[in-house]
N, C-alpha and C positions, 0 to 999 in steps of 0.2 A: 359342152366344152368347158363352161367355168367350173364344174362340177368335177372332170379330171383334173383341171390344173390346182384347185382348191384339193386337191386329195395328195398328189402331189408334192409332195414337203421337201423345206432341204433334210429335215432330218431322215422322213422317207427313203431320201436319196442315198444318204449317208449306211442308212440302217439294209439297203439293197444292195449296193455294193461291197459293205463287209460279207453281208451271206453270200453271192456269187464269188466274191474270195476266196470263204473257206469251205464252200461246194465244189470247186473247181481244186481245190489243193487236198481234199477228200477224195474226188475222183481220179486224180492223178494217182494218189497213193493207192488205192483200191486199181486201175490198172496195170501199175507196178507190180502190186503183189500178183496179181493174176496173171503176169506175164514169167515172172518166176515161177511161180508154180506149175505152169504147161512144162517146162522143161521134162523128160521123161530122166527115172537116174538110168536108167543103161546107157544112156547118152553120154555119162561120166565118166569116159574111157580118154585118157590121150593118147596122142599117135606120136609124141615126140615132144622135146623141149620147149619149143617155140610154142605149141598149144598152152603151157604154165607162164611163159614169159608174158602172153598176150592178157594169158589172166588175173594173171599177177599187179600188170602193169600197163598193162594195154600197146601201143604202138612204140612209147619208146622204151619201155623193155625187151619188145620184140628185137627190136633194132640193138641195144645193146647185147643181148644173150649171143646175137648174130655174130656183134663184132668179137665179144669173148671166142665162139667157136674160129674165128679166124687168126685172132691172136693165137692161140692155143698149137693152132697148126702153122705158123708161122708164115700165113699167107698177109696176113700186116703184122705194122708196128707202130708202137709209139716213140712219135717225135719229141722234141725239145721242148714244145711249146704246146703239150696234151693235143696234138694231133693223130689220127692214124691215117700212114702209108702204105697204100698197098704194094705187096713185093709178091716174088714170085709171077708164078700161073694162077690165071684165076679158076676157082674150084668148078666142080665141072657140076655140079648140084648141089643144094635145092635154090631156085632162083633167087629167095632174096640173102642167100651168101652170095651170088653173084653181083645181084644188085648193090648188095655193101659195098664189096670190093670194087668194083666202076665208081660208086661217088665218093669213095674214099680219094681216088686218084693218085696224087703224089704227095698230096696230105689236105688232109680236110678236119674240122674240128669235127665229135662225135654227135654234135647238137647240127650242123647244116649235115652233115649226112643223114639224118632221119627225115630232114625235112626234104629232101632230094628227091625231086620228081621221078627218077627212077627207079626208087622204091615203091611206088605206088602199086603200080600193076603186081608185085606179090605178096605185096600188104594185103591187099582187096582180094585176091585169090586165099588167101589164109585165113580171111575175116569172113569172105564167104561159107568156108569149110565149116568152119567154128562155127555160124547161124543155120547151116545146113542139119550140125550135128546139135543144135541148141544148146551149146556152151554159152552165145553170147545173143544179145537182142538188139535187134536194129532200133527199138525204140527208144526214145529220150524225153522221158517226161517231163523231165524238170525247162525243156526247150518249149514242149508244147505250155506247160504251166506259164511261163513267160508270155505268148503271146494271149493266153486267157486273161492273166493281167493287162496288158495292153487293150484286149477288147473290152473287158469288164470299166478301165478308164474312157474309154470313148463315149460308152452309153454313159456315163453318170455324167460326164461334158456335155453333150447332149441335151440330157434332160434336165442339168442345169441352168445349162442358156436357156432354156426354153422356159423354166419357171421363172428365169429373172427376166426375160421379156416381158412377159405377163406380169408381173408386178408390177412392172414402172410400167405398162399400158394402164393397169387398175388403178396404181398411186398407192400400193401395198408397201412398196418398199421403206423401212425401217430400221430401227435398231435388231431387232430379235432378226431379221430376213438378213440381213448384213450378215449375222453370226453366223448363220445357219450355212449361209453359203461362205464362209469360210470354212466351216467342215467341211462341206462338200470341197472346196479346193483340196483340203487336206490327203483328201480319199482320194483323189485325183490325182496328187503330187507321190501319197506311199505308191501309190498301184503302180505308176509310170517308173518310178526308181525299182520297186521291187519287180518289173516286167526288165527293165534294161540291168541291174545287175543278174539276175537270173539268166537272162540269156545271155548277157556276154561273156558270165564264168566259165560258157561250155563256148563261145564263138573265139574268143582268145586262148584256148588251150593252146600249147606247143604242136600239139597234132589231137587229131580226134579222134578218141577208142570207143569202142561199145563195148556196153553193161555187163557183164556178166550175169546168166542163170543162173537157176536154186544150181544146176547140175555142174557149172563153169566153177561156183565156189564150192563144189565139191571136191571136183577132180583139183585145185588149188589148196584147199585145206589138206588131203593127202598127198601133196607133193611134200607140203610143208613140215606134214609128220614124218616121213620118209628119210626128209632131210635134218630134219631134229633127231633122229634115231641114230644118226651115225652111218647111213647107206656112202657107198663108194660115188660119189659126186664130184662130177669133174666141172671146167671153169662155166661152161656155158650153164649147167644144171643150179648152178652157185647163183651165177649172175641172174639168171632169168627168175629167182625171186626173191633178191635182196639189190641188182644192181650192178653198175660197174665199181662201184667198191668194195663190192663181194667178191672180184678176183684173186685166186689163190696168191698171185706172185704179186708181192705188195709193192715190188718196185715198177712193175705193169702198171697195179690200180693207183698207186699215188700219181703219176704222171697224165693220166685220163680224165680227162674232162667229162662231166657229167653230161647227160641230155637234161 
């Protein structure tokens, strides 16, 4: 027993938990790539606008490409105060122009209609599509990375309490032991910050998209050429990979509240 605690150091401590940092932020990366690369390219086919919007921009590009197609057709509009209204009949496909136009209501800003539980169920049918067809990946490494940090600070808490018990039981404690487990606090306190902003970058998003594949930023890169080339591109083809400030009619997009 004294023979592990003596081996045990804070610098030990210190010099274990930088390596299970940058082992686990190794692994994360080395998963990423290998989760791109499965993608197959035939899978780099889209079926429609909405598939470039998602990829483009994930949920709330979807959502605004949506509302450009409804503008367009003048099933809403925009209010006084960058709301859209919806007017008219509501369209008769694909569910989430239906879904827009229900939380749009009689005016809604463009940012609480994405977040509108009524979108959900064809967000999640779309997002399904997309992972069926490996455009995008349910994984999220940088989430898992996050809580590896968090475990990686536990252990090094741990087995620093546990060697400064055993100091002050031996009467080892000192100047140089003092220092030593300041480091180790040190390592303690990055890991805990670097685990809680990592995850919250992705826990606080306005809404939460998945990654795109090697094959998702394919079928993305040649929309983009398509559309730099001069192709006949109407509002929603514009919007879904520059935005709602990519609407043609600028008296539309200046009035439109971003998501």
């Amino acid at each position: 027993m004294n023979g592990f605690w003596a081996a045990v150091s804070p610098m030990l401590l210190v010099c274990v938990a930088t390596a299970a940092s940058l082992a686990s932020i190794l692994a994360t990366g080395k998963d990423k790539l290998a989760t791109r690369a499965s993608a197959p390219e035939p899978a780099a086919v889209p079926r429609g606008v909405y598939d470039v919007a998602y990829l483009a921009g994930g949920r709330p590009r979807l959502v605004e490409a949506a509302i450009a197609t409804l503008l367009a057709r003048g099933q809403l509009q925009v209010g006084s105060l960058g709301e859209i209204v919806a007017t008219g009949s509501p369209p008769a496909s694909p569910p989430l122009e239906q879904a827009v136009h229900q939380a749009a209501g009689r005016g809604r800003l463009p940012s609480w209609v994405a977040r509108s539980s009524v979108l959900k169920p064809a967000i999640r049918t779309l997002e399904t599509d997309l992972v069926q067809r490996r455009l995008v990946s349910r994984r999220r490494p940088l989430t898992g990375l996050g809580y590896t940090l968090t475990a990686v600070a536990v252990v090094v808490l741990a087995a620093g309490v546990g060697r400064l018990v055993y100091d002050v039981g031996r009467s080892h404690l000192n100047a140089m032991v003092l220092l030593g487990f300041a480091e180790v606090g040190l390592t303690l306190w990055l890991c805990l910050v670097g685990s809680q902003r990592i995850t919250t970058k992705f826990a606080e998003q306005k809404v939460s998209s998945l990654p795109p594949t090697t094959a998702g930023t394919t079928v993305l890169a040649r929309a983009e050429q398509q559309a730099g080339a001069g192709g006949s591109a109407g509002p929603a083809e514009l919007v879904a990979l520059d935005g709602l400030a990519a609407y043609p009619d600028e008296r539309v997009a200046g009035g439109l509240m971003p998501i």
